[in-house]
C-alpha positions as a printed Julia matrix, in Angstrom:
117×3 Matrix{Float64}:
  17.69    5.07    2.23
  18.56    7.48   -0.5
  19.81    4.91   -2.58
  16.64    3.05   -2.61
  14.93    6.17   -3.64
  17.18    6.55   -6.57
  16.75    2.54   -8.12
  15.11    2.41  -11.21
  13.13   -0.94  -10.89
  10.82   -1.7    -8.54
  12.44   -5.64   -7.92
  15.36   -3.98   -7.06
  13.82   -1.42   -4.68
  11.58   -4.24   -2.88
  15.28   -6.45   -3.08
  16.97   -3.78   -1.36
  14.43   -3.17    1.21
  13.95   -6.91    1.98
  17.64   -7.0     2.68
  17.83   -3.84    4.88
  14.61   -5.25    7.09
  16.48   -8.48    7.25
  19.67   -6.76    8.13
  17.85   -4.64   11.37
  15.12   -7.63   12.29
  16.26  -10.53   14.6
  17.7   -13.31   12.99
  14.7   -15.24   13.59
  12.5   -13.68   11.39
  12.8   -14.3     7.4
  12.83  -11.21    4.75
   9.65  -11.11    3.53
   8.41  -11.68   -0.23
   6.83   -8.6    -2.32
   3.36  -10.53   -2.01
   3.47  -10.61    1.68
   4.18   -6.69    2.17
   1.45   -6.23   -0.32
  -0.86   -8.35    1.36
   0.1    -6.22    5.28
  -0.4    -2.97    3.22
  -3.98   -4.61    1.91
  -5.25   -5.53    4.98
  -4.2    -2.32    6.45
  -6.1    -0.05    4.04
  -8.91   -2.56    4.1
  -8.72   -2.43    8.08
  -8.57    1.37    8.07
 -11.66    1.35    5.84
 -13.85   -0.68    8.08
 -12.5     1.29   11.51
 -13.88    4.58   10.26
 -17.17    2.98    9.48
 -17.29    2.03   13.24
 -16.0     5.26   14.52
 -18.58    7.89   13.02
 -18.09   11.57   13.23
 -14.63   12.31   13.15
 -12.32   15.84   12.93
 -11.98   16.92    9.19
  -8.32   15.56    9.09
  -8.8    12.32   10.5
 -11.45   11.44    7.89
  -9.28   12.76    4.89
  -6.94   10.07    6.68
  -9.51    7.23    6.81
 -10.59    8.41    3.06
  -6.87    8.24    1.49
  -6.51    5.18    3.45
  -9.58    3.09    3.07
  -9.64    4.27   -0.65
  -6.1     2.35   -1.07
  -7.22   -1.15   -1.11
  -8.77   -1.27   -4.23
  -5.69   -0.67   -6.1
  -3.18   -2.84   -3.64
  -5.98   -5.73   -3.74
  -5.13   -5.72   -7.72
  -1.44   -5.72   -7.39
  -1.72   -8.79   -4.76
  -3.7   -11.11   -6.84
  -1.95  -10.09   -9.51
   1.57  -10.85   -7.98
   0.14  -13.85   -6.82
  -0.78  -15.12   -9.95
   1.25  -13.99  -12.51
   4.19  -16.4   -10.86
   8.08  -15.33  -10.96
   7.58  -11.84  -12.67
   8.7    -9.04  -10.96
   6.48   -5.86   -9.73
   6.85   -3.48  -12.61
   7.37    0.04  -12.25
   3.73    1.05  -14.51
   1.95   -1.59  -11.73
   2.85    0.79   -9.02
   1.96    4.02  -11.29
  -1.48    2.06  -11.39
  -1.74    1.65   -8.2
  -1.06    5.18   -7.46
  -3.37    6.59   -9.74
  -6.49    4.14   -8.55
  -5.25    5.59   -4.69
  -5.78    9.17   -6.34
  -9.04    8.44   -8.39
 -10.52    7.12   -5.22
  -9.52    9.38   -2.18
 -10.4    12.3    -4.59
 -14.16   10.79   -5.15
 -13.7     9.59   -0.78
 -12.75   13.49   -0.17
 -15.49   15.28   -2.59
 -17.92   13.43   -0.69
 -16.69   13.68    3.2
 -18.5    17.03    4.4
 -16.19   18.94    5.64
 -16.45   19.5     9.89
């Protein structure tokens, strides 16, 4: 695991954890593409999102949980359509500092706003 923390490029960090998945999955299942795991990761932030809609009033920490997490899908919905549509080209490593920062902008504007229980 270290050494996928210590890649420089994203392809070859996605690469390397495609083939370690693969290597501990059953042989059934195929390693997955960089636009699928974006797509689980969108519909997880997306789904996360919606539940705490549905729940209500929560404890403090949960909803800084649903807030960092519902505020993600902005920024992975970007990086999946554009994966998807920019073809062949790899993930580059500013796409995932964008990502990161939208994730920030957002759970900070999510977090000023939850009142605090």
């Amino acid at each position: 695991m270290e050494r996928l923390v210590r890649q420089a490029h994203p392809r070859d960090v996605f690469g390397d954890a495609r083939a370690w998945l693969a290597r501990r999955v059953p042989s059934k299942m195929a390693a997955a593409e960089p636009y699928e795991i974006i797509w689980w990761i969108f519909a997880a932030s997306v789904t996360i999102s919606m539940t705490s809609r549905f729940i209500g009033e929560v404890s403090a920490p949960l909803s800084y949980i649903f807030a960092i997490g519902g505020a993600a899908g902005c920024g992975w919905g970007w990086l999946l359509t554009r994966t998807l549509f920019r073809g062949g080209k790899s993930i580059e490593r500013w796409t995932l500092l964008a990502v990161g920062g939208i994730i920030v902008v957002e759970a900070y504007w999510h977090l000023a706003s939850v009142p605090a229980s």
